[in-house]
C-alpha positions in Angstrom: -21.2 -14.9 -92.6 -20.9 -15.4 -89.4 -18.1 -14.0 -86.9 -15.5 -16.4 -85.1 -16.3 -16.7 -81.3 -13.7 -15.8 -78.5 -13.4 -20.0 -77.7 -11.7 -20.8 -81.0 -9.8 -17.8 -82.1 -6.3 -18.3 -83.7 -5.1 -15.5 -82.3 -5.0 -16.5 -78.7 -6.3 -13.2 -77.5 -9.3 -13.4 -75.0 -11.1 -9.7 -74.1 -12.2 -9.9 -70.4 -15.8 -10.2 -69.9 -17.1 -6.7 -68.6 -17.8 -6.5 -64.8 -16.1 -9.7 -64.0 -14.6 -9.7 -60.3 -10.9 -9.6 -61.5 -9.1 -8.7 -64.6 -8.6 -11.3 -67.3 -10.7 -14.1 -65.1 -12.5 -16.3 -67.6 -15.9 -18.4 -66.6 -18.1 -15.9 -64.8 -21.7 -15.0 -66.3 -22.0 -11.8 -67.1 -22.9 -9.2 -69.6 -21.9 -10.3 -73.4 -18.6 -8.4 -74.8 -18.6 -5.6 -76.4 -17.8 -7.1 -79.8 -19.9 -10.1 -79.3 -23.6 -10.0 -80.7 -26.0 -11.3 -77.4 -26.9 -14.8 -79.0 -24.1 -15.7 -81.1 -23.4 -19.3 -81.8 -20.6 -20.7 -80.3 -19.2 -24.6 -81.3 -21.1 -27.2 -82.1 -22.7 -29.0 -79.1 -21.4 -26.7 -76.2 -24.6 -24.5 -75.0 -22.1 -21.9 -73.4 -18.6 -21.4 -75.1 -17.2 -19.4 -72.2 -16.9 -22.5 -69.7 -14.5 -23.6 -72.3 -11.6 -21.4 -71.3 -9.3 -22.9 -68.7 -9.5 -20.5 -65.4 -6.5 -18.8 -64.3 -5.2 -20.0 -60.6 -6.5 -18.3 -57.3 -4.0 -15.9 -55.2 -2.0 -18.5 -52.9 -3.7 -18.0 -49.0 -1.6 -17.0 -46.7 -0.6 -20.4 -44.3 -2.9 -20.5 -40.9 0.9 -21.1 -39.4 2.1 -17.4 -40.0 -1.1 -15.8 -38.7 -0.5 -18.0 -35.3 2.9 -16.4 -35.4 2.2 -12.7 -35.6 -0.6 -12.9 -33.0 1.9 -14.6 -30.9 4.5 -11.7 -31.5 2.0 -8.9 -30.7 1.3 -10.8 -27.4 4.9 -10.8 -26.5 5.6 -7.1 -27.7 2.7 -6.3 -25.1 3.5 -8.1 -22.5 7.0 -6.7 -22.3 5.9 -3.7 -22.8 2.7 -3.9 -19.5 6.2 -5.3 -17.5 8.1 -2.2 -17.7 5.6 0.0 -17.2 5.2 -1.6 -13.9 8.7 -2.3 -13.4 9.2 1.0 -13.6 6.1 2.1 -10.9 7.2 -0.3 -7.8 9.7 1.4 -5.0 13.1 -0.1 -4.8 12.9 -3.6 -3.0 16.8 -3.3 -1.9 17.2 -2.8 1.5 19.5 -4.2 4.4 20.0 -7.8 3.9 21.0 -8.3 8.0 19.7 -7.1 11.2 23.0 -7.1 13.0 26.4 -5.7 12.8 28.4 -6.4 9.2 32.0 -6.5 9.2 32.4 -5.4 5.6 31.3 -1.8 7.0 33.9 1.0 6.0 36.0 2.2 8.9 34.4 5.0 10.5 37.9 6.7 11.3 38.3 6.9 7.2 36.9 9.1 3.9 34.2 6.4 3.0 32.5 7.1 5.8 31.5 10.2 4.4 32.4 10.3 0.6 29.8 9.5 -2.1 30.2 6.5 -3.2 32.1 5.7 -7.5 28.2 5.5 -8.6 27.4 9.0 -7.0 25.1 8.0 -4.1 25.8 8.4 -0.4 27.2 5.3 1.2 24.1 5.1 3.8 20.1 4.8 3.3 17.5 6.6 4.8 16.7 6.0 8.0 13.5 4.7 7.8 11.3 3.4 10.8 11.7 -0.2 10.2 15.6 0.7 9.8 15.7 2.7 12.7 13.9 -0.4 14.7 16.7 -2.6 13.7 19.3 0.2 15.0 17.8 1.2 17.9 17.7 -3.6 18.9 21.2 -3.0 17.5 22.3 0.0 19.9 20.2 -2.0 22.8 22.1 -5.2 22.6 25.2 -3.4 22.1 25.4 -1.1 25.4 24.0 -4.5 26.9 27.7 -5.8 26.2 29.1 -2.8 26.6 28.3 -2.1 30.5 28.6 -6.0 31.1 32.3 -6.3 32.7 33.6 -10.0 33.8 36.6 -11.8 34.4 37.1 -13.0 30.6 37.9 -9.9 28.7 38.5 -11.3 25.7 35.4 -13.0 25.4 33.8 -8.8 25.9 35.7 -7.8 23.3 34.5 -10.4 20.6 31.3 -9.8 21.5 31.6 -6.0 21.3 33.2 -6.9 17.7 30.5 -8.5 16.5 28.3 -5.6 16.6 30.8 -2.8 15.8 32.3 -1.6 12.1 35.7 -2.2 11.7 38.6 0.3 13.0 36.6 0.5 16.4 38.8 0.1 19.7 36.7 -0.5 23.0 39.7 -1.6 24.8 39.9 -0.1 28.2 36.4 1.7 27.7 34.8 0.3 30.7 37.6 0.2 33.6 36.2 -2.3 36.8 38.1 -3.3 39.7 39.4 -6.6 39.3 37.1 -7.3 42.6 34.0 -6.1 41.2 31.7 -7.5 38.2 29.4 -5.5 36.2 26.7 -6.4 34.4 23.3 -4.3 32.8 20.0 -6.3 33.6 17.9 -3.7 32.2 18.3 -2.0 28.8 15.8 0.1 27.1 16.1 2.2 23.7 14.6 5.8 24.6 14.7 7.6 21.0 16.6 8.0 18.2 17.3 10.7 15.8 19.2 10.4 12.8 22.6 12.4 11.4 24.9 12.0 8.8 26.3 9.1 7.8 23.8 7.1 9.8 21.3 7.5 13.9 22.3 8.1 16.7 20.3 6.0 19.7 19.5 6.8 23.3 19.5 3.7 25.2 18.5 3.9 29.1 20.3 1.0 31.0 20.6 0.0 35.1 23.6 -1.7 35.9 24.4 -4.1 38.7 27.9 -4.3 39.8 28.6 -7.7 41.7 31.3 -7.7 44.8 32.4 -10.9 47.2 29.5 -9.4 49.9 26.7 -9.1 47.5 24.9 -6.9 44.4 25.0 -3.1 44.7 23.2 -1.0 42.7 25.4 0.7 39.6 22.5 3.5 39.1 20.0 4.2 36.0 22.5 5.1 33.0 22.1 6.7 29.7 24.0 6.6 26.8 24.0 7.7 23.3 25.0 5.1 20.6 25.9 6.1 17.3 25.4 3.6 14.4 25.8 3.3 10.7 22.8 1.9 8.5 23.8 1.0 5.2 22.3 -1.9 2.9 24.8 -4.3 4.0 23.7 -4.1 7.6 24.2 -2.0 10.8 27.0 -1.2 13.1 28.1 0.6 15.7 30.5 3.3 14.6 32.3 4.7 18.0 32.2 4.3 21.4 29.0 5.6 23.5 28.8 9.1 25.1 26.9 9.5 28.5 23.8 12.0 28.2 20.7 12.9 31.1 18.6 9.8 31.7 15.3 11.5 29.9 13.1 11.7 33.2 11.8 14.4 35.6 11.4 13.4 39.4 9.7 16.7 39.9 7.4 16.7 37.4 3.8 18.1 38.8 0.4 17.8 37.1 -2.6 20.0 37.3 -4.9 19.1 40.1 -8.1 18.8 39.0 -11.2 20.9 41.1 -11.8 19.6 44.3 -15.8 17.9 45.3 -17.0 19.8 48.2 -15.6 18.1 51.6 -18.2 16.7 52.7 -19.0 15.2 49.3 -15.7 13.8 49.3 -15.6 12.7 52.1 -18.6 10.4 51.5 -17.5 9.3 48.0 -14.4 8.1 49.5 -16.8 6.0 52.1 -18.3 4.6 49.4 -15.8 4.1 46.9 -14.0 2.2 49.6 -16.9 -0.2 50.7 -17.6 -0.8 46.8 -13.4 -2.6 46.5 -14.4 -4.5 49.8 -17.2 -6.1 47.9 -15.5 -6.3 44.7 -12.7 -8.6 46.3 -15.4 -10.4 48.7 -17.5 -10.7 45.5 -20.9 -9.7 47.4 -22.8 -9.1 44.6 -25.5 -7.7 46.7 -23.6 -5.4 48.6 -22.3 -3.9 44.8 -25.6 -4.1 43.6 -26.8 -1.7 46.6 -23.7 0.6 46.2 -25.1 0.9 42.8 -28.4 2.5 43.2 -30.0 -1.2 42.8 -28.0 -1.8 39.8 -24.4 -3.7 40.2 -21.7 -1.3 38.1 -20.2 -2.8 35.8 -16.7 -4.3 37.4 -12.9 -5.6 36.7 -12.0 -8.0 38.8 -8.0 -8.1 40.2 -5.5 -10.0 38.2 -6.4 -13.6 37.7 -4.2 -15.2 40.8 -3.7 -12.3 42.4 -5.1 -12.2 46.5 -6.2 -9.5 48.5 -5.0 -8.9 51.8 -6.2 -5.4 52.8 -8.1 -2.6 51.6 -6.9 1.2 52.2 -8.7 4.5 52.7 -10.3 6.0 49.0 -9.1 9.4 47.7 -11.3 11.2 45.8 -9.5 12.6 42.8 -12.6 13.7 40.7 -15.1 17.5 41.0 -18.5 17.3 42.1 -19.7 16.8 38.2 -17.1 13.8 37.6 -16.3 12.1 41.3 -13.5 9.4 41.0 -11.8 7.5 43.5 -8.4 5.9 43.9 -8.6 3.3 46.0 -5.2 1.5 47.7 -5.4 -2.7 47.8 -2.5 -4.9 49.2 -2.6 -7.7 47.5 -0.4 -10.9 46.9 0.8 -12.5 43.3 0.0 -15.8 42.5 3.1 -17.2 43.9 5.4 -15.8 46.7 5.1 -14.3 50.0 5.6 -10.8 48.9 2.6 -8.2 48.9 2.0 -5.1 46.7 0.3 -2.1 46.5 -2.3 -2.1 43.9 -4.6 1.2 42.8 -8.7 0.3 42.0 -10.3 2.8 40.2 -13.6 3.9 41.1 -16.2 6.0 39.2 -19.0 7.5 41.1 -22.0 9.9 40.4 -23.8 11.8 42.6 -27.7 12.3 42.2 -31.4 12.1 43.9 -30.2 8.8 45.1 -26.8 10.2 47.0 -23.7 8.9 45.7 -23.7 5.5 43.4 -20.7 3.2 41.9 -21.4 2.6 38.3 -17.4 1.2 38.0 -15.0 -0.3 39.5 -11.5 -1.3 37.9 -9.5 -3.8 39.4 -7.0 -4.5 36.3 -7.7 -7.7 35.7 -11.0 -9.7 33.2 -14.4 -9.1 34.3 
């Protein structure tokens, strides 16, 4: 008799086929079960029974939509995460937001001047150079206004005000004659250094003073200006104290050795007749001075006309002869004359003394 096959049995129960890919997943070839004789019989007319059993559904695939979305989630995780890092590398980009005096500055006279400020940090930056460019233009223009003393007060003391913190009192600070006008045509910063609370500038000024007969000279000046530098801007802070204009009249410098006389004396000869060609541009004349070679040459400043040449001195030794020699010349307009220093280069040899340069100031 023979055995009922697994497509028809009452029962409902259905053993897996061994070495199928899942558990319980009907249709796949494979080895015959372990209760099942290889070549039973199955129903009349169907060559293989197992094809009869209805397969059981595949796993749902996950939609193309939510893979889209977690890439797309990583990539911003990442990119927030690559802009903090380099957030967090760059320097500070605050800085002082104007050049020029601000009148939300504290009052200089009062604690927030020196306290630290409710978040903990001083109430002034570090004085960096391109700050302490700004305060040392600031400091300029200021003393500029400061030394400048007309008829219109009032219109002085705005200015000053626009350039000063607030509690500052310049009244009075510059006392003219009520015949006399003052004003600074020259003002030049000469250094800076910085202190608490903010720098202090040197600023070297001349100052004309203006009467009913005429200009006088007011004398070279120097004052130190003291300034605040904070992010909101700079300011003066107080008035200006007088300090040494920094020069030194009686400065000397090493004289260099000395050519032997009368190798000076006829490198100055030649130096000298080497600036008469060079203004008379007689090339042949330089190029004879030169040993048969014209030195290479500056010509004066474009416009400007000789009118004499002056004796050479010879400045250089006997291994390095130089000459400075004096040129009155004219500028392109006007009637007045200056002074004007050529340099000369020389070199002594088989050939005596040569010119292998000549600097007038100006292009070639």
């Amino acid at each position: 008799m023979r055995e009922p096959g697994p497509a028809w049995d009452p029962s409902g129960y259905r053993p897996d086929p061994v070495g199928s890919a899942e558990p319980g997943a009907a249709g796949a070839p494979g080895p015959t079960t372990a209760w099942e004789p290889a070549g039973a019989a199955g129903p009349a007319g169907v060559l293989f029974p197992e094809l009869l059993a209805a397969p059981e559904p595949a796993p749902p695939a996950r939609p193309r939509g939510a893979r889209v979305r977690k890439g797309l989630a990583r990539v911003l995780l990442w990119s927030l995460i690559t802009v903090g890092a380099v957030r967090g590398l760059l320097p500070d980009q605050a800085g002082p937001t104007a050049t020029g005096a601000v009148r939300g500055l504290p009052d200089p006279s009062g604690s927030a001047a020196t306290a630290v400020g409710a978040m903990g940090q001083p109430p002034t930056v570090p004085v960096e150079p391109p700050e302490r460019d700004r305060a040392e233009a600031v400091a300029a223009a200021f003393l500029r206004e400061y030394l400048t003393v007309g008829e219109d007060r009032a219109a002085r003391a705005r200015r000053l005000g626009g350039l000063t913190v607030r509690g500052v009192d310049l009244r009075r600070s510059v006392d003219v004659p009520a015949s006399v006008t003052q004003y600074a045509d020259l003002v030049v910063p000469a250094g800076s250094r910085q202190v608490a609370g903010g720098v202090e500038v040197t600023v070297v000024a001349h100052v004309l003073q203006a009467r009913s007969e005429g200009y006088r000279d007011g004398g070279t000046l120097a004052f130190v200006v003291p300034l605040a530098v904070q992010r909101e801007g700079i300011g003066v802070t107080g008035r200006p104290r007088p300090t040494a204009v920094p020069v030194g009249p009686r400065l000397s410098l090493p004289r260099l050795p000395a050519a032997p006389p009368s190798m000076s004396h006829l490198a100055g000869r030649v130096a000298h007749q080497a600036v008469v060609a060079l203004v008379a541009g007689d090339q042949a004349a330089l190029a004879r001075l030169g040993g048969g070679q014209t030195p290479s040459t500056r010509q004066l400043p474009p416009g400007w006309r000789a009118v004499s040449v002056g004796p050479a001195e010879v400045t250089g030794p006997a291994g390095a002869l130089a000459a400075e020699v004096p040129v009155r010349a004219r500028p392109p307009t006007g009637p007045v004359s200056y002074s004007l220093s050529v340099q000369v280069q020389l070199s002594a040899g088989a050939r005596g003394i040569t010119v292998w340069r000549i600097d007038g100031g100006g292009s070639r």
